[in-house]
N, C-alpha and C positions, 0 to 999 in steps of 0.2 A: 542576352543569354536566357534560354529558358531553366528552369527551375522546374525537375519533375519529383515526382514521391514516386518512388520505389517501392515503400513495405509500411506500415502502419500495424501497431498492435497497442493495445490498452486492457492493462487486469481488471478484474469486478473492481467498480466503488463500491465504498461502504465503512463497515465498524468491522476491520482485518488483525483482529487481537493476537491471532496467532502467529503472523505476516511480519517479518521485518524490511526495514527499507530493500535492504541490499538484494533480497528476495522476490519485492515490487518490482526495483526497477532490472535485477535481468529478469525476471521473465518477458514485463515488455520488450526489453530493448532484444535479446534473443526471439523471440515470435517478429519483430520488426524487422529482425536480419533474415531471416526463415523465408517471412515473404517477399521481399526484395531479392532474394538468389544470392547474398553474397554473404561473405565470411564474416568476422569480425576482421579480421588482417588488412578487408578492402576498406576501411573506413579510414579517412584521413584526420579526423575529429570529433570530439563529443560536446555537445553542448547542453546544459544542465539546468532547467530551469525549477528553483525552488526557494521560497519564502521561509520557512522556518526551521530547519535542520539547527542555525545555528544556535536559535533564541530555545526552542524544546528539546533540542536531542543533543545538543552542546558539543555538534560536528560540523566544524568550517573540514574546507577544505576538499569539496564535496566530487567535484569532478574527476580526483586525479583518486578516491577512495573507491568511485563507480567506473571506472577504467578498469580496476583491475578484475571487477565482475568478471569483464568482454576477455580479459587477459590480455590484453594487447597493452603497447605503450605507445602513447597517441598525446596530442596534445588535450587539452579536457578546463570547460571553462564550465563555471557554475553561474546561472544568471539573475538577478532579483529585482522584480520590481512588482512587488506585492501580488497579491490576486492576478497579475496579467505576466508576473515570473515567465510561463511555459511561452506566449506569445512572444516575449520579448526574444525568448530566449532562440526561436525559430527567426524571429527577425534578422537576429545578428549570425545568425549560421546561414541564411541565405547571403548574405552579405560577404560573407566570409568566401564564400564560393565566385559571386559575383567580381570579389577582389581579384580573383586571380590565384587566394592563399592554400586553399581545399579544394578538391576537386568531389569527393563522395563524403553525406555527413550524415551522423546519428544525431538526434537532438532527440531527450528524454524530458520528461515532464513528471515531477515525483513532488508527494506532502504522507507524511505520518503523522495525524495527529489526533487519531482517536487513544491515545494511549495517555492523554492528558487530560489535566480537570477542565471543567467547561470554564472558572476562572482564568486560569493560566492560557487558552485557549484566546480568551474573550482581549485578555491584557495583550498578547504577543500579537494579533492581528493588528490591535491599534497600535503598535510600531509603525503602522503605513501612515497612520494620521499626523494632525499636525498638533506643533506645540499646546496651540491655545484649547482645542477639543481635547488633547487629553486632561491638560490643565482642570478644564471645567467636566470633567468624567465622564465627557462621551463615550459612546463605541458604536457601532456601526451600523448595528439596529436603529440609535437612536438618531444618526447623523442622514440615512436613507430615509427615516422615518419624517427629518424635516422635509427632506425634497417628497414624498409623500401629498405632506400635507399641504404644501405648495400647489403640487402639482390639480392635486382636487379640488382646493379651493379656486385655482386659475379657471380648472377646465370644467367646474362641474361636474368630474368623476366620482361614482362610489364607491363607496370599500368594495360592494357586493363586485361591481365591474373589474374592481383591483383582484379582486379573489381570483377572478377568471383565468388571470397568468398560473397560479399556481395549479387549478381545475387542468388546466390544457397540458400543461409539463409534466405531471402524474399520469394522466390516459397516455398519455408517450411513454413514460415510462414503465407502463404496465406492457409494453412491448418490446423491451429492452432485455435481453436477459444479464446484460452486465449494471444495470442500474440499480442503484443503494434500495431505491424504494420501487417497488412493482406491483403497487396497487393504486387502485384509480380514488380521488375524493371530491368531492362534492364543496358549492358554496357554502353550503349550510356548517359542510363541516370547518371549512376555513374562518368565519364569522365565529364558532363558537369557540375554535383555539383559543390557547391562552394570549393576551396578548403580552406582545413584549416590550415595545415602541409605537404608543398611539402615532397611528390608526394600522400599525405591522402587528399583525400577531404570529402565532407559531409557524399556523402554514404559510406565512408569505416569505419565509425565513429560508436561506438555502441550508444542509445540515452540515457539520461536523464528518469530515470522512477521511479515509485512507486510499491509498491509487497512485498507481502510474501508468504512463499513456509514452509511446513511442515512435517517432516516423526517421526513415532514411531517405532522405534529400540529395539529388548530384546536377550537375550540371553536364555532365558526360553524355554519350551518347550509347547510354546502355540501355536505355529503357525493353529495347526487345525483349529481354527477359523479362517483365511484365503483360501481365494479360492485359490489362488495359492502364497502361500511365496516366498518371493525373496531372496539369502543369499548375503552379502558384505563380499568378498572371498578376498579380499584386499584395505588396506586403509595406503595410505603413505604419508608423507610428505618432500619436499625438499626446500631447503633455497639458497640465490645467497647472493650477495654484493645486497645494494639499490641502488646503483648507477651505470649507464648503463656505463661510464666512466673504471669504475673500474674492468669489465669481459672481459673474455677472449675473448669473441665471441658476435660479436653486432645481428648474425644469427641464435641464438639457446640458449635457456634457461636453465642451468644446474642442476636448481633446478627441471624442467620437466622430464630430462634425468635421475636424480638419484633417483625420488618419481615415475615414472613407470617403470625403470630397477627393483627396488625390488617390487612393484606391481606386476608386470607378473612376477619375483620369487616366490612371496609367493603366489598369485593363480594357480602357475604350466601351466602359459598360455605364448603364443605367440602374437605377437602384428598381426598376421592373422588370430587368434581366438576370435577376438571381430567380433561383428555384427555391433553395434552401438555406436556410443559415442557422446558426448554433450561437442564442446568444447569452449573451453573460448577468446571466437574470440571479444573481447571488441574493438581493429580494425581487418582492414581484413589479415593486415601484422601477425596477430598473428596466426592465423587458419591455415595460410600457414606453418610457422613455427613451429607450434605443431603437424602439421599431421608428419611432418619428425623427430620432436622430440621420438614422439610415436613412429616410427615405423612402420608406415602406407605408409610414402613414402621414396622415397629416398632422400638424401639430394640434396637443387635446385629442385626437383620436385614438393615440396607440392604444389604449385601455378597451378602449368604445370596441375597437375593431379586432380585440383576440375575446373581448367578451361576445361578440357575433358568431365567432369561429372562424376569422380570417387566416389565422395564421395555424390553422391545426389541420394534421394528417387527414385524408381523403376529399376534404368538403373547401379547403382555403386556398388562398393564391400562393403567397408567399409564406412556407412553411417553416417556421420558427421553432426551433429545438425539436427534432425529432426524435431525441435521445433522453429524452426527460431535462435535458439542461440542469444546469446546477440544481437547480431544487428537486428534482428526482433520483437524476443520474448520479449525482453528490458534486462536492466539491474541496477535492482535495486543492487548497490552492494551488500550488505549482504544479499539478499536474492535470488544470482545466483546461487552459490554454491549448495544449498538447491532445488531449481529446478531443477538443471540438475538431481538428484536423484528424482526424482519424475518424470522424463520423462524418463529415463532410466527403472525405475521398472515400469511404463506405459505398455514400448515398451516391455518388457521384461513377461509381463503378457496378453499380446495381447490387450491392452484395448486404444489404441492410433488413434482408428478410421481410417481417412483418412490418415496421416500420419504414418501408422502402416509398421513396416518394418519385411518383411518377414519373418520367424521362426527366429525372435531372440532370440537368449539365452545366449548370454555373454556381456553385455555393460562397457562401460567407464567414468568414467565422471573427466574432467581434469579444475579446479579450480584455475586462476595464480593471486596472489596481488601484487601489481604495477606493475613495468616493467618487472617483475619476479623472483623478493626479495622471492617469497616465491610460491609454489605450491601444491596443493592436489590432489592425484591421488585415486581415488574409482573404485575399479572391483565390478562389482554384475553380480549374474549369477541366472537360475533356479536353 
């Protein structure tokens, strides 16, 4: 069965003080119906990906509260698995289709949380961690900051090279007009941020944001009412330990390695058959270490090779976040996931303006919850 996107929409990220959830997520999910042709009536389910509604905004029960947004009465599931919420949350709606159970689905992606102190902020995230890191008062800065320094001392990477992820995700997002931050910064200036978690300082850091992000999904054959349909030709998921302690490897995520090893199986693709991809660089230590998860670099390289300019707009091969990716574009946790497909099937249908990356036709979008306990890998192609 093919799996096509119909409608995609996503609100500015950012600091949305005026913006309530319920506000967020219809406007996405309305501009998501808008550009797919269909009603709300035509939707057979909703699927709701979000991290913290319950722990900051002290609202379970979240799916069947954003139904009534749509007005309709539809079945409506809320989905959580940290930081990769939205991705899961697309997982299980394709599936849901693949079943047999849906036939046309909404799957939204939504986080509030600049309305909170950066403590309460800092505590609720590490809900995704494990006993023993919170025990000892980790958090998330400091738990990336180890794979960090791993990683540099493995590979012989510098900070200066490590800066370079966040340098490339800023110049992108200074072409984004929906992205939290849209201005461009220099190593100099990354180097002399504060730091947070030696050797992470501020700018390697994804920020604090608010956002929802929207796409409708069917397995139907409607697509004609679309200008150009997009298919999701692969949707995987892979799982680790929660606790960073506990793997094998402080330099590589294996819940990454085994959800796009069957990804490019079951799209019959190559990791040098992608055009674009949106990755999940929440610090800069991650982006490095998923370009070589993926396949895109070699291992010890990923750093080496976005500090070159391989993976940035006009000059690279394989173009990594053309959105500003979390550390520009923001990252509302439950509603990253959910973006990254909406700038993929953007790029993918030509409609990404100045950030448009050249005959794309194969993207990726890789989605990791906590330190990467858990990953989503999504191929979509024309």
């Amino acid at each position: 069965m093919k799996i096509s996107i119909l409608g995609v929409a996503a609100t500015k990220f950012g600091e949305l003080w005026s913006v309530s959830p319920r506000v967020l997520a219809k406007e996405a999910m309305n501009n998501a119906l808008k550009q797919s042709g269909l009603k709300a009536g035509d939707i057979d389910a909703l699927f709701v990906g979000n991290m913290l509604s319950e722990i900051l905004g002290n609202q379970a029960n979240l799916g069947s509260l954003l139904v009534e947004e749509l007005g309709v009465q539809i079945p409506a599931f809320r989905i959580e698995g940290a930081c990769a919420s939205g991705g899961l949350a697309l997982h299980n709606a394709i599936n849901s289709i693949k079943s047999g159970q849906y036939k046309t689905v909404l799957v939204l992606g939504i986080e509030k949380m600049t309305d909170h102190s950066q403590d309460e902020i800092t505590n609720a995230l590490m809900a995704a961690g494990s006993d023993e890191e919170r025990m000892a008062g980790a958090t998330f800065p400091g738990v990336y900051a180890l794979m960090a320094q791993a990683y540099m001392k493995q590979y012989k990477v510098s900070e200066e090279e490590l800066a370079s992820v966040s340098v490339k995700n800023h110049y992108h997002g200074t072409l984004n007009p929906k992205a939290q931050f849209q201005f461009s910064i220099s190593v100099a200036d990354v180097m002399k941020s504060a730091k947070i978690a030696d050797p992470l300082k501020l700018l390697d850091c994804s920020p604090i944001s608010d956002g929802a992000a929207a796409v409708v999904i069917t397995g139907e054959n409607i697509i004609k009412k679309v200008r150009k349909p997009i298919q999701i030709v692969a949707s995987e998921v892979g799982t680790d330990t929660l606790s960073l302690c506990d793997r094998k490897s402080f330099t590589s995520l294996l819940a990454v390695i085994d959800a796009s090893t069957k990804a490019y199986k079951k799209a019959g693709l190559r990791p040098s058959d992608i055009d674009v991809a949106e990755i999940h660089d929440c610090f800069s230590i991650s982006e490095a270490i998923a370009t070589e998860d993926l396949g895109f670099s070699k291992k010890g390289e990923g750093a080496k090779d976005i500090a070159k300019g391989k993976r940035t707009l006009f000059k690279g091969d394989i173009i990594c976040n053309p959105s500003g990716g979390l550390k520009a574009c923001g990252h509302p946790v439950g509603a990253t996931g959910i973006k990254q497909i909406v700038e993929i099937t953007e790029q993918l249908r030509g409609v990404a303006g100045k950030r448009q990356v050249e005959n794309a036709r194969i993207g990726l979008t890789h989605n990791v919850g906590g330190s990467g306990a858990v990953a989503a890998i999504h191929i979509l192609r024309i």
